[in-house]
C-alpha positions in Angstrom: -14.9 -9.8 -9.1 -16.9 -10.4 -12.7 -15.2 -12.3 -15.1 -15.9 -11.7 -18.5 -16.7 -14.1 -21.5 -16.4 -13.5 -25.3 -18.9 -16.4 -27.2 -18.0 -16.9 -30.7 -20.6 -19.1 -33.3 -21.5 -18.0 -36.2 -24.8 -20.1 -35.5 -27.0 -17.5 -33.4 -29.0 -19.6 -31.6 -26.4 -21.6 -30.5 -24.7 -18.2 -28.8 -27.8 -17.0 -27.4 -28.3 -19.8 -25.0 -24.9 -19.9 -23.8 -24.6 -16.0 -23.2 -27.7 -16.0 -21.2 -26.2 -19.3 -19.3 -23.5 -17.0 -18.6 -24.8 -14.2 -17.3 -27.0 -16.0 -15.5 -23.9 -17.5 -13.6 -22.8 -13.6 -12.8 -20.4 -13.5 -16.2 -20.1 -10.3 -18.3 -21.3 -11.8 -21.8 -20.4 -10.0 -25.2 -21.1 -12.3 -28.2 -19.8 -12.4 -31.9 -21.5 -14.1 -34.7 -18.2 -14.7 -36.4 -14.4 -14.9 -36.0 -13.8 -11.7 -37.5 -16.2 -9.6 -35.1 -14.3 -11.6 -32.5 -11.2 -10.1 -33.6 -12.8 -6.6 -33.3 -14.2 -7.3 -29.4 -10.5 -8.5 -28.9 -8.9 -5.5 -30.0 -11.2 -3.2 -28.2 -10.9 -4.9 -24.8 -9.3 -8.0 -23.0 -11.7 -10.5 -21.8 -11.2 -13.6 -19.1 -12.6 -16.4 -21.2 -13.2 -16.5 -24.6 -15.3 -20.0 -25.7 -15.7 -20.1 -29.4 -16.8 -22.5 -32.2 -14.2 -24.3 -34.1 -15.4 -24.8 -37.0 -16.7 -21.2 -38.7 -16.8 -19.1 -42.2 -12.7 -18.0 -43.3 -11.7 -17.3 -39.5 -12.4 -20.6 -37.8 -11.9 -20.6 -33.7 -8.0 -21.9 -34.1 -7.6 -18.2 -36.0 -9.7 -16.9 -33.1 -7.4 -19.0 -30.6 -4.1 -17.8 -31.9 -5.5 -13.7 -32.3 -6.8 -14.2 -28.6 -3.6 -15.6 -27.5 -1.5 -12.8 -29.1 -3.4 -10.2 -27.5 -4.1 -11.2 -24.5 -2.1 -14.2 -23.3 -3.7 -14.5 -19.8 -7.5 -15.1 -21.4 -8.2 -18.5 -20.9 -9.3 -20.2 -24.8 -12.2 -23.4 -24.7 -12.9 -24.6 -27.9 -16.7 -25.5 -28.9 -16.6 -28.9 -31.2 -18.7 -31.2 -32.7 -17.6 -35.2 -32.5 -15.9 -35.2 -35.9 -13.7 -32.3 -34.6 -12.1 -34.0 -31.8 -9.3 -34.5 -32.9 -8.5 -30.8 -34.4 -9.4 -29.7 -30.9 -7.3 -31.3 -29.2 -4.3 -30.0 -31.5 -5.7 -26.9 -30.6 -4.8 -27.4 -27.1 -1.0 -27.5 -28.1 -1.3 -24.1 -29.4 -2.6 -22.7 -26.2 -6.0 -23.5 -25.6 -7.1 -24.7 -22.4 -9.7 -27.1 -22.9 -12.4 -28.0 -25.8 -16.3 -29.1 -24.9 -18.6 -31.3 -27.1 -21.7 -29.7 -28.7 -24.6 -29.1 -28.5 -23.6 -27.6 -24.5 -26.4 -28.5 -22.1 -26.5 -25.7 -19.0 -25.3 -28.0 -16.3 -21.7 -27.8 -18.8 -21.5 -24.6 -19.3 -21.7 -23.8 -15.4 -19.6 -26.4 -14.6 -16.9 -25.4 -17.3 -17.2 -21.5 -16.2 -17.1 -22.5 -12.5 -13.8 -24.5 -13.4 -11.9 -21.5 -15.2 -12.9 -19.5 -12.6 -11.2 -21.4 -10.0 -8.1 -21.4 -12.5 -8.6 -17.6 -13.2 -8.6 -16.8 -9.0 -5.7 -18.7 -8.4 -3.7 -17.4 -11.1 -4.5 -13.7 -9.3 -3.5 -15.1 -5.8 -0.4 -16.5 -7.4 0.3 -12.5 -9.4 -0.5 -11.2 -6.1 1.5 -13.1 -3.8 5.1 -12.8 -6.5 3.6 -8.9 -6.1 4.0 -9.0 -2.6 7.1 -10.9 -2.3 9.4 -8.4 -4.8 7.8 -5.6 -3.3 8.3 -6.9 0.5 11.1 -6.8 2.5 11.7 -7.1 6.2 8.1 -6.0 6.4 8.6 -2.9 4.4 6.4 -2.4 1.5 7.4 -0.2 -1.9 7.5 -1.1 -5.8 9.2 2.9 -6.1 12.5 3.5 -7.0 13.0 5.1 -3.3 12.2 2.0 -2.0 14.4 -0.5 -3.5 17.2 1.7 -3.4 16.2 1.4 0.3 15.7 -2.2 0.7 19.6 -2.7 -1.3 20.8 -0.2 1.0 19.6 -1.9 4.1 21.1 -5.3 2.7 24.3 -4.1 2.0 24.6 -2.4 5.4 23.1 -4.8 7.5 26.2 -6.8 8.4 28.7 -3.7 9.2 29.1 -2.0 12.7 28.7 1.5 11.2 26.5 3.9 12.6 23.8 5.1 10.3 21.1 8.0 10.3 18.0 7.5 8.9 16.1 10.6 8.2 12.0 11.6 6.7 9.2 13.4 7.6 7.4 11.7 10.8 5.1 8.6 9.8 7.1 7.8 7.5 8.5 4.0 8.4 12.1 5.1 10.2 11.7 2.6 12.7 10.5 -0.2 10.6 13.8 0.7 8.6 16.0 0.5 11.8 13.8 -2.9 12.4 15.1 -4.4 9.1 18.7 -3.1 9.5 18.8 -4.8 12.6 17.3 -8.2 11.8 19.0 -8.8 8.5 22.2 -7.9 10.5 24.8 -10.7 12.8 23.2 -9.2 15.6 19.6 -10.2 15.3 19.5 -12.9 18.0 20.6 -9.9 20.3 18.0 -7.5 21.6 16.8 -4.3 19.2 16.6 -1.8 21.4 14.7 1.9 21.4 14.8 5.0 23.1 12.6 8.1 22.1 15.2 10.9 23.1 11.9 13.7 22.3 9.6 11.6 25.1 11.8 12.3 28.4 12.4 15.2 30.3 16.1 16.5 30.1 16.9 14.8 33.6 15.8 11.6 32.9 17.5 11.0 29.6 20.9 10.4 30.9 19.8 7.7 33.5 17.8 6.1 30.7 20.8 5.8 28.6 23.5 4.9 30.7 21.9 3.3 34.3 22.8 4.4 37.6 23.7 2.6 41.0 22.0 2.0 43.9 21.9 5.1 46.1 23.6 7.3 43.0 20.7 9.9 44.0 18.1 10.0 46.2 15.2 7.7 44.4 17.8 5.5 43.4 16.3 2.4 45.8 18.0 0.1 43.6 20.4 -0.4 40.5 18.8 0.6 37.1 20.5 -0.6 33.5 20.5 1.9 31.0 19.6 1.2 27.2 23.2 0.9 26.5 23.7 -1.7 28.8 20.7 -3.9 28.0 21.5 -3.4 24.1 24.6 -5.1 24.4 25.6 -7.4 21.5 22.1 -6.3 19.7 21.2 -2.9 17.9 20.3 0.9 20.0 17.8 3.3 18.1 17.9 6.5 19.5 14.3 8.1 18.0 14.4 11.8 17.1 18.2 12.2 18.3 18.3 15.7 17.3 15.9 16.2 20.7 18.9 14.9 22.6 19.7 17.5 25.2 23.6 19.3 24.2 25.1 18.2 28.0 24.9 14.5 26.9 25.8 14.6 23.3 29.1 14.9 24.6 28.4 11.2 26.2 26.5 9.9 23.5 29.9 10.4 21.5 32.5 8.8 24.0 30.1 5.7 23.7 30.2 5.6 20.3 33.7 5.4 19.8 35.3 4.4 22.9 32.5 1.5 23.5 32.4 2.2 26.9 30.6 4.5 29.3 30.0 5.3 32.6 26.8 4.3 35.0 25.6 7.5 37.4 26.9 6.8 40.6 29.9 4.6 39.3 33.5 5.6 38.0 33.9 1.9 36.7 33.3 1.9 32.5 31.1 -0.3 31.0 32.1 -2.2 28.1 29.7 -2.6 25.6 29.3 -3.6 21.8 26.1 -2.1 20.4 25.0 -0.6 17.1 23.6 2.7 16.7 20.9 3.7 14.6 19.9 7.3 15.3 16.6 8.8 13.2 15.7 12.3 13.3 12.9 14.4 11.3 14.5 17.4 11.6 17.4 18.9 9.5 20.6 18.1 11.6 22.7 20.2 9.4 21.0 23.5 10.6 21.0 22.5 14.1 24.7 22.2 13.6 25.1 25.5 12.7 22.8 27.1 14.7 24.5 25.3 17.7 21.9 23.3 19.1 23.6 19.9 18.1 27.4 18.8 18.4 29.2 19.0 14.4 31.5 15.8 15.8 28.4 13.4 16.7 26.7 14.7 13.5 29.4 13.3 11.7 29.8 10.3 13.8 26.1 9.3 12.9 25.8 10.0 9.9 28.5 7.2 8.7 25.8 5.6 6.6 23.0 8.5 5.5 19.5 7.1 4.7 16.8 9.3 3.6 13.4 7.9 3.5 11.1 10.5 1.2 7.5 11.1 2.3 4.9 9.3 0.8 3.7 12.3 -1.4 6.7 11.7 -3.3 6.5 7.5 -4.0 2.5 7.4 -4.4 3.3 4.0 -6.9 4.0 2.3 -3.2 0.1 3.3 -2.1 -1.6 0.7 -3.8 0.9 -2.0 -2.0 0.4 -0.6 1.3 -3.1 -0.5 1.3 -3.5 -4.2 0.3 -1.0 -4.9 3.4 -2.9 -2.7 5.6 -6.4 -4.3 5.0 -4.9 -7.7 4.8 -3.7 -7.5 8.1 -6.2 -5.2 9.8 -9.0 -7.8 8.3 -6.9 -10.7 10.5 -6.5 -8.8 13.2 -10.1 -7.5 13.6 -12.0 -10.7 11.7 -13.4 -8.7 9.8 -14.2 -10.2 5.7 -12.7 -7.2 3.5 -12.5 -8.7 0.5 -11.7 -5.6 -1.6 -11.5 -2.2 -2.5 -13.3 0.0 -4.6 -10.8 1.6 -7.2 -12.7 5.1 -6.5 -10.5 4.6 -3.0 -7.2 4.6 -5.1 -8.2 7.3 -6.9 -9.2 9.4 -4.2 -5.5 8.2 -2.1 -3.1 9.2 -4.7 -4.4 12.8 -5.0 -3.9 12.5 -1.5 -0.8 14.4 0.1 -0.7 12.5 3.2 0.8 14.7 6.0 1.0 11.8 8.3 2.7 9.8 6.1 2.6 5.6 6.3 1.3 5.5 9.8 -2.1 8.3 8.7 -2.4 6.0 5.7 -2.3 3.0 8.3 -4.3 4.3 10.6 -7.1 5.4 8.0 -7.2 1.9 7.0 -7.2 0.7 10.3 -10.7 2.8 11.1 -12.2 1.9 7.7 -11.7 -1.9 8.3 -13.1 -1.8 11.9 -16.2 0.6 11.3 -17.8 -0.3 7.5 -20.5 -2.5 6.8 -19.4 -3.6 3.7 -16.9 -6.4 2.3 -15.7 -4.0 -0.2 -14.1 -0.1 1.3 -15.6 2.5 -1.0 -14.7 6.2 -0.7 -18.1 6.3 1.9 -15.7 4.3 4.3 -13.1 7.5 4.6 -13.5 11.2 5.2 -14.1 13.6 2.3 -11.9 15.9 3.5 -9.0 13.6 1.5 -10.3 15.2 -1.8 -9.5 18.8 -0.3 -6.3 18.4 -1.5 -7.6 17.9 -5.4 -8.6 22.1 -4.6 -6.1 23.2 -6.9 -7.9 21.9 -10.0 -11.2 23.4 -9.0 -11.8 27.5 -10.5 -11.4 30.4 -8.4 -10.1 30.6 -4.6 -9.8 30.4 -1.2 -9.5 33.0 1.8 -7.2 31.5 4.4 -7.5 30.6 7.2 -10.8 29.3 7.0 -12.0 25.7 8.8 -11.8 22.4 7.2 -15.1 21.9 7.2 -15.3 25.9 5.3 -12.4 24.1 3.5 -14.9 20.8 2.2 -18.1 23.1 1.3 -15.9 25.4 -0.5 -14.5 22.2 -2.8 -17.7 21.0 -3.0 -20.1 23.8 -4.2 -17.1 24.8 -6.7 -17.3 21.5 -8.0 -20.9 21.2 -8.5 -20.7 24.6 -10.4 -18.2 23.9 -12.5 -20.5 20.4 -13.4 -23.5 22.8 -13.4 -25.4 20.7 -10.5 -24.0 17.2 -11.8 -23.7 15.3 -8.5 -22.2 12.0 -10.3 -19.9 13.9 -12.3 -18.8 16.1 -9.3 -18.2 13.0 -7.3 -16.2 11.2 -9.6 -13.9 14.1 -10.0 -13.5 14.3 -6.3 -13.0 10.6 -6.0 -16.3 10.4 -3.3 -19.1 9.1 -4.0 -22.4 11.1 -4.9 -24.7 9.9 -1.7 -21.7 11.8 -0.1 -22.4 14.9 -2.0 -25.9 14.6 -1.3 -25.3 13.7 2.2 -22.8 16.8 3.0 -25.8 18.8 1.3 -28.3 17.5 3.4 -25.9 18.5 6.4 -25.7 22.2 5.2 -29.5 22.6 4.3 -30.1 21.3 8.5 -28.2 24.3 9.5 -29.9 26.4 7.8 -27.6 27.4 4.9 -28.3 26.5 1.4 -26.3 25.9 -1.7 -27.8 29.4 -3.2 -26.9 31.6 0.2 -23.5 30.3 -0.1 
């Protein structure tokens, strides 16, 4: 990151000197030659640092402190002094300034100072960063959107009961990590969390999976097998997709839920258990109901406590969050020295409308972090085909069905029309990068098919 620096003097040649000291340190340097002009760069912009003369014409540098302060009260203030000044200076400091320096400033000061605030300036953005994280955090869930913390309170005020809840969304979108939380903010988080995908087995397998069987209960039963009931006893069951759960067993399902007990195959003894259900489903539950395919009486019995988890189309203020999570910890987990991302990337993300939800937005991270070359993920890191979805504000239209690579050339050409040829300015409205541009040109020209013919 470059960290800018306002110099005010209303002596030239002393500003000159420091301002290329500056930049020669890798500062942004934007001088003023009096505290009025500084007043003007202060209202145009904020800067980092701002180190200015104390004494000057009718705006001296404690008029430039207190304007600086007032508009930007993160910008750290140094006050340039002579000896007979001191003592004004260090008043100064009570009004907000961080530290004062001597004149004249040799170049080993300067450095040393900048190098200093800089320090300051990073850990003050670790420390934003990390009371970011932690109000925007919970249970590992990530989300600043209303939808969120109405989520997170839910989940806190329904952790402790023995209701069964339903959590429904779009697939990808976190259901399970939402069970997770429910289950370790609950009593029963010493006890074991517990999950069975009801869409992943075939019909016949289902009930043994949920309820055991004995030894010799059929003929590949070598031995006794516990069901999920059995080993989620005292802790939390999450039945995955439960609207995949075959209509023969829902019947089951039910009994368990309100009698606590159920039977193993092979066995006419009941099983006493104390588990918590959590069923998720992406489907609409409601219309299965009435189109018979799921049971109106478990329906209700799940849905005790509704949660509703929107897709991430619809929250795209949580983006941001989740992909500093995501690169955070794919950057552990790969040793891999990400140290940022391009805000061209956030641009191109929240014109995104992520069909995959969380986990495509997690696993797109996931690739970019393992494959770039780069400490800092640029739009070059991620497939263009995440600006198709900006196609709406580009003229004319499409003939579907068509291939998404038709799809990309189609965005692309429109766009460089509409710039007439500009590749910078059709790259920055597509949130890519013009090499990309050039690059998917290139591609087309190799097979033969120019920009004209198309």
């Amino acid at each position: 990151m470059k960290y800018s620096v306002l110099i005010v003097d209303d002596d030239r040649y002393a500003v000159q000197p420091i301002a290329m000291m500056a930049s020669h340190a890798g500062y942004e340097s934007v001088q003023a030659f009096s505290g009025e002009e500084a007043l003007l760069r202060l209202k145009e912009r904020p800067f980092d640092i701002v180190l200015t003369d104390l004494k000057m014409g009718e705006m001296d540098g404690i008029s430039v402190l207190e304007h600086a302060k007032r508009l930007h009260p993160d910008c750290v203030v140094v006050l340039m002094t002579g000896y007979g000044t001191v003592e004004k200076a260090v008043a100064a400091m009570k009004k907000g300034a961080y530290d004062f320096v001597l004149k004249p400033l040799e170049p080993v000061t300067v450095e040393n100072m900048l190098q200093h605030i800089t320090e300051v300036l990073r850990l003050r953005l670790d420390n934003a960063m990390l009371r970011t994280y932690v109000t925007h955090t919970f249970q590992n869930m990530v989300g600043k959107s209303k939808a969120m913390k109405d989520i997170f309170d839910t989940v806190q005020s329904v952790a402790t009961a023995r209701s069964t809840i339903l959590i429904t969304g779009d697939s990808g979108v976190g259901k399970e990590l939402v069970s997770r939380a429910i289950h370790y903010c609950s009593e029963r988080s010493d006890g074991p969390f517990v999950k069975l995908n009801c869409a992943a087995l075939p019909e016949t397998l289902v009930e043994a999976e949920l309820f055991g069987y004995e030894k010799g209960a059929f003929t590949d039963a070598k031995r006794a097998h516990r069901g999920k009931f059995e080993v989620a006893h005292e802790g939390t069951l999450l039945l995955d997709e439960i609207s995949e759960m075959p209509l023969n067993l829902q019947s089951k399902l039910l009994r368990v839920i309100q009698e606590r007990e159920f039977d193993k195959i092979g066995s006419d003894a009941p099983v006493a258990v104390d588990v918590r259900v959590i069923a998720t489903s992406n489907r609409n539950l409601k219309e299965f109901v009435a189109q018979g395919k799921f049971r109106d009486d478990l329906y209700y019995r799940l849905n005790v406590i509704p949660i509703h988890i929107p897709p991430l189309r619809e929250r795209p203020e949580d983006i941001p969050l989740m992909v500093e999570r995501f690169v955070d910890k794919f950057s552990r987990d790969n040793k891999r020295p990400i140290k940022s991302v391009d805000q061209q990337v956030y641009k191109l993300f929240m014109g995104y409308s992520w069909p995959g939800n969380v986990r495509e937005l997690e696993n797109m991270i996931e690739r970019a972090v393992v494959t770039t070359k780069s400490e800092t993920l640029t739009t070059e890191d991620f497939p263009v085909e995440l600006a198709v979805d900006g196609i709406g504000s580009v003229e004319g239209g499409l003939e579907i069905p068509m291939t998404l690579d038709e799809g990309n050339k189609y965005l692309i050409l429109k766009t460089l029309e509409k710039y007439e040829g500009n590749k910078t300015r059709a790259a920055d409205a597509l949130g890519v990068s013009s090499r990309t541009i050039r690059n998917k040109l290139a591609e087309w020209r190799d097979k033969e098919t120019t920009p004209a013919e198309m």
